[in-house]
PyMOL Python script that loads the backbone (N, CA, C, O; Angstrom):
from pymol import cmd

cmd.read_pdbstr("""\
ATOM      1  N   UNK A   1     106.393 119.658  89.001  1.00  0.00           N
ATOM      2  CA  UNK A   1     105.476 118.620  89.419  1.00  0.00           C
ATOM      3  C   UNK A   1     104.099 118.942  88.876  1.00  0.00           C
ATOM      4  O   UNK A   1     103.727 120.034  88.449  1.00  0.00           O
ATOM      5  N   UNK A   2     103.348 117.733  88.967  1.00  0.00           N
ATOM      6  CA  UNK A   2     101.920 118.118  88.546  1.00  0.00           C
ATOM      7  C   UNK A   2     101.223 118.318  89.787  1.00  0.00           C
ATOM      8  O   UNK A   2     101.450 117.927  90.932  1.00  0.00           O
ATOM      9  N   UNK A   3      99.819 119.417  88.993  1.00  0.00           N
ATOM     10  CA  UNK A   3      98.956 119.862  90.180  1.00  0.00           C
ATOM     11  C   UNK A   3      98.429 118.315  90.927  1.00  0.00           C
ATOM     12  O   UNK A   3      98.641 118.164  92.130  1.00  0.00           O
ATOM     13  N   UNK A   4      97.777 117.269  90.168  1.00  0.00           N
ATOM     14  CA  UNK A   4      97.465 116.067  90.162  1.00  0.00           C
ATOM     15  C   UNK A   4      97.707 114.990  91.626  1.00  0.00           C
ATOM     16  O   UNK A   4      96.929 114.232  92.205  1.00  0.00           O
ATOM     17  N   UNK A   5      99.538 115.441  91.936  1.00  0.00           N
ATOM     18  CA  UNK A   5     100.171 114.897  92.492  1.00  0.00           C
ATOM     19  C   UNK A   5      99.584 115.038  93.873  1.00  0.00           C
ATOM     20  O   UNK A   5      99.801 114.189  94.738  1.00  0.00           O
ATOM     21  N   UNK A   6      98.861 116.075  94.080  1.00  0.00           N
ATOM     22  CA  UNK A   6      98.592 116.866  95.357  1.00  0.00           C
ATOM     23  C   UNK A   6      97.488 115.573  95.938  1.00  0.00           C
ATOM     24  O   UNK A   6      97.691 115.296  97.120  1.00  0.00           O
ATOM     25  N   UNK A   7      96.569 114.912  95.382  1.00  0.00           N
ATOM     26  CA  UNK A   7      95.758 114.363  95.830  1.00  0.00           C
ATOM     27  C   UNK A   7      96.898 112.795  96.633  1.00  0.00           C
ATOM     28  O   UNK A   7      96.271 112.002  97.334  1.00  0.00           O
ATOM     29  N   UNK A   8      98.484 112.533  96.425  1.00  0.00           N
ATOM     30  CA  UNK A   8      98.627 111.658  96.947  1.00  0.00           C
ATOM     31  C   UNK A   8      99.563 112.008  97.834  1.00  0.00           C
ATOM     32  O   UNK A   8      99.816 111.055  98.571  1.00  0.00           O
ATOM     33  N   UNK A   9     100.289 113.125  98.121  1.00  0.00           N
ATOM     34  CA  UNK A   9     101.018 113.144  98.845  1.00  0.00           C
ATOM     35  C   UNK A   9     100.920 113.821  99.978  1.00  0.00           C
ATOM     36  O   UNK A   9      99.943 114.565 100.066  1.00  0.00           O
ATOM     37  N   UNK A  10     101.787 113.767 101.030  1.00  0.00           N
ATOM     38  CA  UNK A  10     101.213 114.151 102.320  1.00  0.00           C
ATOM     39  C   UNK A  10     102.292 114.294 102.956  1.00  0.00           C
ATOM     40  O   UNK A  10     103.300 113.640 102.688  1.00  0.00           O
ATOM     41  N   UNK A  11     102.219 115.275 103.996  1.00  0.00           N
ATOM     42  CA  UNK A  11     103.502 115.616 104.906  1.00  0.00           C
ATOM     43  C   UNK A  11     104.203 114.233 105.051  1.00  0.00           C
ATOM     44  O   UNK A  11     103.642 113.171 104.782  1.00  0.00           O
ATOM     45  N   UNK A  12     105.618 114.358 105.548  1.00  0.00           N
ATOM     46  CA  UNK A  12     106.483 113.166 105.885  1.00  0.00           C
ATOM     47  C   UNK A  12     106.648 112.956 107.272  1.00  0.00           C
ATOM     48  O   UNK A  12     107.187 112.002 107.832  1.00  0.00           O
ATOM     49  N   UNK A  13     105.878 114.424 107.985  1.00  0.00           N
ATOM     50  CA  UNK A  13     106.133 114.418 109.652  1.00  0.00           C
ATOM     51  C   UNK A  13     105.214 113.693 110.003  1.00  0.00           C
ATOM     52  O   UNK A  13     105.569 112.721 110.670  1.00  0.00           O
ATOM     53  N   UNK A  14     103.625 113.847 109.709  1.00  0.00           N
ATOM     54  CA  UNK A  14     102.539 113.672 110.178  1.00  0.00           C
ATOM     55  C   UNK A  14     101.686 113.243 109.352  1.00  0.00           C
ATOM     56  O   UNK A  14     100.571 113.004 109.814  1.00  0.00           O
ATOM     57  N   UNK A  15     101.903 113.020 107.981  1.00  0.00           N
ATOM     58  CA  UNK A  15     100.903 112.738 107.183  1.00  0.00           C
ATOM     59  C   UNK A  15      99.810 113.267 107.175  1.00  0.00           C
ATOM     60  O   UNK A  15      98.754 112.687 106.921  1.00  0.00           O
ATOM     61  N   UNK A  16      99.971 114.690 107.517  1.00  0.00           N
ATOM     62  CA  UNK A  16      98.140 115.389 107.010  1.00  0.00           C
ATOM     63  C   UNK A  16      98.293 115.294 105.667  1.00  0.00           C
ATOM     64  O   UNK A  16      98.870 114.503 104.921  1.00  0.00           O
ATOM     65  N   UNK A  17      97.287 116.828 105.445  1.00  0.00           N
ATOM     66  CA  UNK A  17      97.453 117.357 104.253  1.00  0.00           C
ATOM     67  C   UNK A  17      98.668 118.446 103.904  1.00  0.00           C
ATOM     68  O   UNK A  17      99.237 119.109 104.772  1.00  0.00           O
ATOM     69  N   UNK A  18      99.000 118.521 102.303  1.00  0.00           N
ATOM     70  CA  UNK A  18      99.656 119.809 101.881  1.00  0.00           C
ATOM     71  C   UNK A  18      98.925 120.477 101.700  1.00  0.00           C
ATOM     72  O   UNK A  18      97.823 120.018 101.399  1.00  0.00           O
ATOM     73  N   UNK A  19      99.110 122.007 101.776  1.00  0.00           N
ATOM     74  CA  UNK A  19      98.870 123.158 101.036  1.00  0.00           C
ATOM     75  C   UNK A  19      99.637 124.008 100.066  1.00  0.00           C
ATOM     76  O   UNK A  19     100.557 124.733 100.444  1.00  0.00           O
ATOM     77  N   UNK A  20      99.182 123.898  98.568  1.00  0.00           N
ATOM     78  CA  UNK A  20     100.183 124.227  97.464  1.00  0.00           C
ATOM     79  C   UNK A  20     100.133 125.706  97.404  1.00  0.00           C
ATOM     80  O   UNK A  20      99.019 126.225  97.345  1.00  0.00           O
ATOM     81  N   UNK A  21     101.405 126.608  97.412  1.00  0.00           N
ATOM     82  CA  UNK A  21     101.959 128.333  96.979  1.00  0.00           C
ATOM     83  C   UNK A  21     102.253 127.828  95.818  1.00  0.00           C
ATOM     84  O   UNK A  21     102.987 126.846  95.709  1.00  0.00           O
ATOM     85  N   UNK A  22     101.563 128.615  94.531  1.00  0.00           N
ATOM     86  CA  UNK A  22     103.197 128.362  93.385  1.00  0.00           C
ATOM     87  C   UNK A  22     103.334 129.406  93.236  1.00  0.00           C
ATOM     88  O   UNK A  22     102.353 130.150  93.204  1.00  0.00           O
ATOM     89  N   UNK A  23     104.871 129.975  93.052  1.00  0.00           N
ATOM     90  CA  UNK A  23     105.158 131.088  92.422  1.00  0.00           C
ATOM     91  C   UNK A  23     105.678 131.016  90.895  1.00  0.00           C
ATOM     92  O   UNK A  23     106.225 131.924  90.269  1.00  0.00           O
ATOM     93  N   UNK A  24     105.393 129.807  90.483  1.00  0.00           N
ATOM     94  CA  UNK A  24     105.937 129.821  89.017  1.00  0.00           C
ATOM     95  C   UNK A  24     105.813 128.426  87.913  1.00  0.00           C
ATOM     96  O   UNK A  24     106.607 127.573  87.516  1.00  0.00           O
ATOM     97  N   UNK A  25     104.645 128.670  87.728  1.00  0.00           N
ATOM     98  CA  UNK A  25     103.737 127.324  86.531  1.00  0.00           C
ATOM     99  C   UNK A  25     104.264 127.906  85.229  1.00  0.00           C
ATOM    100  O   UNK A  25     104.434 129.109  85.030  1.00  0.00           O
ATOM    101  N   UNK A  26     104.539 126.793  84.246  1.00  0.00           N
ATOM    102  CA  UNK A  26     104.442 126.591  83.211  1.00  0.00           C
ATOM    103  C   UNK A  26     103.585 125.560  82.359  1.00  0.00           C
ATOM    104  O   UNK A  26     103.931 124.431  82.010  1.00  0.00           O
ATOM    105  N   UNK A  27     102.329 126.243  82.095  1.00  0.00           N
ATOM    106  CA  UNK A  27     101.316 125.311  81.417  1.00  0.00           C
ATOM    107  C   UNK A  27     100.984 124.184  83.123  1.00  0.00           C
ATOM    108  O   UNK A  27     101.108 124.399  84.329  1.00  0.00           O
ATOM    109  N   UNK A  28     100.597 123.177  82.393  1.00  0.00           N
ATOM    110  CA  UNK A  28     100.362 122.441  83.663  1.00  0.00           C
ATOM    111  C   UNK A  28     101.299 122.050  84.619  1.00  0.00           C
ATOM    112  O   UNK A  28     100.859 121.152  85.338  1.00  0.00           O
ATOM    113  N   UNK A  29     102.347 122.377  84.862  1.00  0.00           N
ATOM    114  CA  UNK A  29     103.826 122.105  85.195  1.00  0.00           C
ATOM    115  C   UNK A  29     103.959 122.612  86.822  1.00  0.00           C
ATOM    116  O   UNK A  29     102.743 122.784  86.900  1.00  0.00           O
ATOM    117  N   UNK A  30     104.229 122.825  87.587  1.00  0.00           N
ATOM    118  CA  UNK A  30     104.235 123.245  88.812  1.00  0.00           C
ATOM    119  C   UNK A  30     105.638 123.716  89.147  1.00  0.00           C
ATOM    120  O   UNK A  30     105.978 123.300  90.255  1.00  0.00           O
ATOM    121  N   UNK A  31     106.805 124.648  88.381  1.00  0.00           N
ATOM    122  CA  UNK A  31     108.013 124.485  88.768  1.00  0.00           C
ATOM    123  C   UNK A  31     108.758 125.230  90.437  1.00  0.00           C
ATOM    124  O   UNK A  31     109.845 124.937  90.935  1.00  0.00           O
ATOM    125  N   UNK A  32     107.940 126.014  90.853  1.00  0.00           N
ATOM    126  CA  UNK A  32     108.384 126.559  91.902  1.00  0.00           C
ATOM    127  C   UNK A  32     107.466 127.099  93.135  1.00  0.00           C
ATOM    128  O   UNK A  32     106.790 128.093  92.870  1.00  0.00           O
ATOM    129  N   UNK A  33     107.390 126.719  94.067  1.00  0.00           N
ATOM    130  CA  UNK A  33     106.684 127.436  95.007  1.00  0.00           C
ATOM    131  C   UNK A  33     106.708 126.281  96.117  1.00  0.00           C
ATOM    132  O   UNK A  33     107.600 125.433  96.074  1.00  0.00           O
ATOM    133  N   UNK A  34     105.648 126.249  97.188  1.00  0.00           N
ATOM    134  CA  UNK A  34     106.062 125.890  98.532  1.00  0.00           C
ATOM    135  C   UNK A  34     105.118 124.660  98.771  1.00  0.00           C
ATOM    136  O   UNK A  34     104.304 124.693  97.848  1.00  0.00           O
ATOM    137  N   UNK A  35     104.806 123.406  99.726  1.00  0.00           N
ATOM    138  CA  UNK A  35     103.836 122.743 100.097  1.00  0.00           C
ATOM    139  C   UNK A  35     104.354 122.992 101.586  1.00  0.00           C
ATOM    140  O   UNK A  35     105.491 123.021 102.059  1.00  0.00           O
ATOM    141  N   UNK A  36     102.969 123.175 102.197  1.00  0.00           N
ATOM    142  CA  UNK A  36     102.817 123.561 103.902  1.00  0.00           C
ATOM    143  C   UNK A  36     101.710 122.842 104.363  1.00  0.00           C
ATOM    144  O   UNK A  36     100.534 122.998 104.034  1.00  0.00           O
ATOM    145  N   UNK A  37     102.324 121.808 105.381  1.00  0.00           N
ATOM    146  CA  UNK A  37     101.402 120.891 106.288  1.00  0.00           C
ATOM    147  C   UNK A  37     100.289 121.379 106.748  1.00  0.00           C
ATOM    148  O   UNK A  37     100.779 122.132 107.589  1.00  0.00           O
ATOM    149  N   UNK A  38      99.159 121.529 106.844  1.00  0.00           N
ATOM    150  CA  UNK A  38      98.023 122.033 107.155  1.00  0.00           C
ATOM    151  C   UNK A  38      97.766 121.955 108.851  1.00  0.00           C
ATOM    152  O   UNK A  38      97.090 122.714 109.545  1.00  0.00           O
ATOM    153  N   UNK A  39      98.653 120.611 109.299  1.00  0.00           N
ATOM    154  CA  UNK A  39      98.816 120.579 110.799  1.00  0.00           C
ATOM    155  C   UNK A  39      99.558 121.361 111.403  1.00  0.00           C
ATOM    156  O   UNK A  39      99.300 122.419 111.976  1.00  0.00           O
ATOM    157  N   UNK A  40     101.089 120.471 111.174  1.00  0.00           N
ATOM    158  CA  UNK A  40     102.245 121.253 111.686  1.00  0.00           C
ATOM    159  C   UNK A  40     103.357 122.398 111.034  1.00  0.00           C
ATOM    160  O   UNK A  40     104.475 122.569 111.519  1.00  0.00           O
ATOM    161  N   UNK A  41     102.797 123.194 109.765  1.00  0.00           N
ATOM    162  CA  UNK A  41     102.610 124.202 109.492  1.00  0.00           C
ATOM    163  C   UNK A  41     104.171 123.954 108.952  1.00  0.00           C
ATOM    164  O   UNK A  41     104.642 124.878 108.289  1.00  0.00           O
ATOM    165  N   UNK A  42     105.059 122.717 109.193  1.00  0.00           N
ATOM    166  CA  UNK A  42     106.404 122.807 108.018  1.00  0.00           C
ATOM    167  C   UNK A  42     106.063 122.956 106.815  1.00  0.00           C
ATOM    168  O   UNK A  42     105.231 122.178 106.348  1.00  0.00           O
ATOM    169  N   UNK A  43     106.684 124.114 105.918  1.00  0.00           N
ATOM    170  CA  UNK A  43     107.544 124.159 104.756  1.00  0.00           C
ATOM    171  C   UNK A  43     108.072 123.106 103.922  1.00  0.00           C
ATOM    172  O   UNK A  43     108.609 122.248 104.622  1.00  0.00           O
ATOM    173  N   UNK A  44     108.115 122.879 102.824  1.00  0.00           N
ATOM    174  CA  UNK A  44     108.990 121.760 101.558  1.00  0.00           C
ATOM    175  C   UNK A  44     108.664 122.695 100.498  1.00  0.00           C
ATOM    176  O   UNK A  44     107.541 123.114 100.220  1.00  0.00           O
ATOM    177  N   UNK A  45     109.803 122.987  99.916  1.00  0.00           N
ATOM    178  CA  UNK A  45     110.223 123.752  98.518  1.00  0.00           C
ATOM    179  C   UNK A  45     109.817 123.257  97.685  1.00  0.00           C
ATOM    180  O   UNK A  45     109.724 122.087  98.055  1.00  0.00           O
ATOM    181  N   UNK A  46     109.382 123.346  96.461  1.00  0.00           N
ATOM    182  CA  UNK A  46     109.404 122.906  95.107  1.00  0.00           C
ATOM    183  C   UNK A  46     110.140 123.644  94.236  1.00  0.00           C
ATOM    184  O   UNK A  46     109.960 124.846  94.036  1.00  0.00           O
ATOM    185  N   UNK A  47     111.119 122.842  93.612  1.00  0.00           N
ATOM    186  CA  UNK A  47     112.317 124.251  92.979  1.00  0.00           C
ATOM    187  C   UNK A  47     112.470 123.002  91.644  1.00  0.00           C
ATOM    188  O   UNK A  47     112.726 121.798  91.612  1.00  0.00           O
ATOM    189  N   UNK A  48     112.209 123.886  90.806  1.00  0.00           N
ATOM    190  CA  UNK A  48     112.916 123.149  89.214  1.00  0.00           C
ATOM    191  C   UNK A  48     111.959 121.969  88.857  1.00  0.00           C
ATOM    192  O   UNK A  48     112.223 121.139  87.987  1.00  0.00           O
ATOM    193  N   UNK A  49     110.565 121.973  89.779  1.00  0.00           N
ATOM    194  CA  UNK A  49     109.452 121.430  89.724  1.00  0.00           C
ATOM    195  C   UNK A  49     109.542 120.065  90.220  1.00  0.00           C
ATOM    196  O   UNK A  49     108.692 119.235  89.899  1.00  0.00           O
ATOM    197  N   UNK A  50     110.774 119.706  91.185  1.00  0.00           N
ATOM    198  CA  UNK A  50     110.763 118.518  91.865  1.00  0.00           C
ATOM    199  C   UNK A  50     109.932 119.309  93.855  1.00  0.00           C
ATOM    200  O   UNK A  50     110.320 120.405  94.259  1.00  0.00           O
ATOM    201  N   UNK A  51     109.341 118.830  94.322  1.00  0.00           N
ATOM    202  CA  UNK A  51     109.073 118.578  95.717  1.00  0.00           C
ATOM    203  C   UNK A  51     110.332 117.966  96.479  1.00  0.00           C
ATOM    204  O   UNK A  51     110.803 116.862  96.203  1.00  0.00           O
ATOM    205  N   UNK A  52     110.766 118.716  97.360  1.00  0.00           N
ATOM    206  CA  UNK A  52     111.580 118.283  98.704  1.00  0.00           C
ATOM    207  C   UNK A  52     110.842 118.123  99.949  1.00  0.00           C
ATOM    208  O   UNK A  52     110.655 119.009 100.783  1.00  0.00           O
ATOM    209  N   UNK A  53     110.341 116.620 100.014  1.00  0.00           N
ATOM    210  CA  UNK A  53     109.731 116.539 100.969  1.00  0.00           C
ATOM    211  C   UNK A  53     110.482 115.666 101.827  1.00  0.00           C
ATOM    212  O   UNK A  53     110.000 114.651 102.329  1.00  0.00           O
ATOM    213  N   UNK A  54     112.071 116.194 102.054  1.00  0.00           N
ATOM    214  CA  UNK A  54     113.109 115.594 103.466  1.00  0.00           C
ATOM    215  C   UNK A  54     112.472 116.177 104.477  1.00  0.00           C
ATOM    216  O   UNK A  54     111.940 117.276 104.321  1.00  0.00           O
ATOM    217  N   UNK A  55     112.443 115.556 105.578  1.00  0.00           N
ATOM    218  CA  UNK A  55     112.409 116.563 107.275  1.00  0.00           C
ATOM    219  C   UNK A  55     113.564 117.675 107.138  1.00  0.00           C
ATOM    220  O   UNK A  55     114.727 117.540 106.758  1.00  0.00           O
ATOM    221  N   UNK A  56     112.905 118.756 107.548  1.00  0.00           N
ATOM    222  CA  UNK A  56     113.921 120.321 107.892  1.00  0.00           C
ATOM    223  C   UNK A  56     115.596 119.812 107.814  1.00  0.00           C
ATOM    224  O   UNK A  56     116.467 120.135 107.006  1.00  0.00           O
ATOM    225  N   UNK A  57     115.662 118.646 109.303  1.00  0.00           N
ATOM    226  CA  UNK A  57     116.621 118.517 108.893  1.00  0.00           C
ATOM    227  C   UNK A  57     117.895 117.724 108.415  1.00  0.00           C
ATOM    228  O   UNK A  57     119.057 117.629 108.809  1.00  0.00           O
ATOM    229  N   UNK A  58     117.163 117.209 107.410  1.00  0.00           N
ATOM    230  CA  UNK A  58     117.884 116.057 106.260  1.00  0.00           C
ATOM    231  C   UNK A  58     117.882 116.794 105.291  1.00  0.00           C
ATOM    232  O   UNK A  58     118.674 116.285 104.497  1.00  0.00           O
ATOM    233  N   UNK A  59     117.326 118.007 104.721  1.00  0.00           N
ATOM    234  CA  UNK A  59     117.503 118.952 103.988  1.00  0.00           C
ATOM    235  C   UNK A  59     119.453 119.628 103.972  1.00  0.00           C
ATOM    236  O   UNK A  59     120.147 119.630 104.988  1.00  0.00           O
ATOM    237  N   UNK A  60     119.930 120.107 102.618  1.00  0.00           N
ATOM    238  CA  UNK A  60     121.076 120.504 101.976  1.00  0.00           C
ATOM    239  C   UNK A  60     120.763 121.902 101.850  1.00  0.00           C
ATOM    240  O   UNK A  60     120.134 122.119 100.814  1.00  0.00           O
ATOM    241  N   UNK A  61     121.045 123.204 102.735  1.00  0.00           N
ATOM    242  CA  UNK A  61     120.903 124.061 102.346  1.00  0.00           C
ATOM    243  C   UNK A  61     121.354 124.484 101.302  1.00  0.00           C
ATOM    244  O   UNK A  61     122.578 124.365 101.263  1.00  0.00           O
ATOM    245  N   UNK A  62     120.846 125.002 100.283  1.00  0.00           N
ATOM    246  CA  UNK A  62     121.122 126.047  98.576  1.00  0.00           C
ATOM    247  C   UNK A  62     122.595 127.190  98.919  1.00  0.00           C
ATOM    248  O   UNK A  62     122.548 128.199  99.624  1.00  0.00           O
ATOM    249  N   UNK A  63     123.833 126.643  98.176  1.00  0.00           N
ATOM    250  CA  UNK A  63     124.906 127.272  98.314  1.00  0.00           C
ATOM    251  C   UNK A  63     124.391 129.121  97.733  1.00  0.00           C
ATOM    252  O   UNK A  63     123.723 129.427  96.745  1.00  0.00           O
ATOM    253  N   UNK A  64     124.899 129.866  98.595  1.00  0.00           N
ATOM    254  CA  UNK A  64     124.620 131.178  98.253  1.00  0.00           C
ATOM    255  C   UNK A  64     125.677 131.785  97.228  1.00  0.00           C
ATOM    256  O   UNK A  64     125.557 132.945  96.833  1.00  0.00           O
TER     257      UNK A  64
END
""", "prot")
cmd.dss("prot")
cmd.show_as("cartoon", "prot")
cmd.util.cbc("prot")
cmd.orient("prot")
């Protein structure tokens, strides 16, 4: 995802704000790391540089 994106999106619980972790940019690219509600402090992954912003639990846990 792009850094960019951050100015429109917003939790799905509460609509605050995100707060972006990346653990892994390529050039302007955003491919891995976390967005965390600034309110209610849920978690959404960013993996392969898409955002999962389902509720906890409408989420597919990652086969181990």
């Amino acid at each position: 995802m792009k850094e960019d994106l951050m100015d429109i999106i917003c939790c799905p619980l509460d609509k605050h704000d995100l707060d972006l972790d990346v653990s892994e940019r390529d050039d302007e690219e955003i491919l891995a790391g976390t967005l965390t509600c600034t309110e209610c402090g849920e978690s959404f992954p960013i993996e392969d540089g898409i955002p999962n912003l389902l509720p906890p639990d409408m989420r597919e846990e990652a086969p181990s």
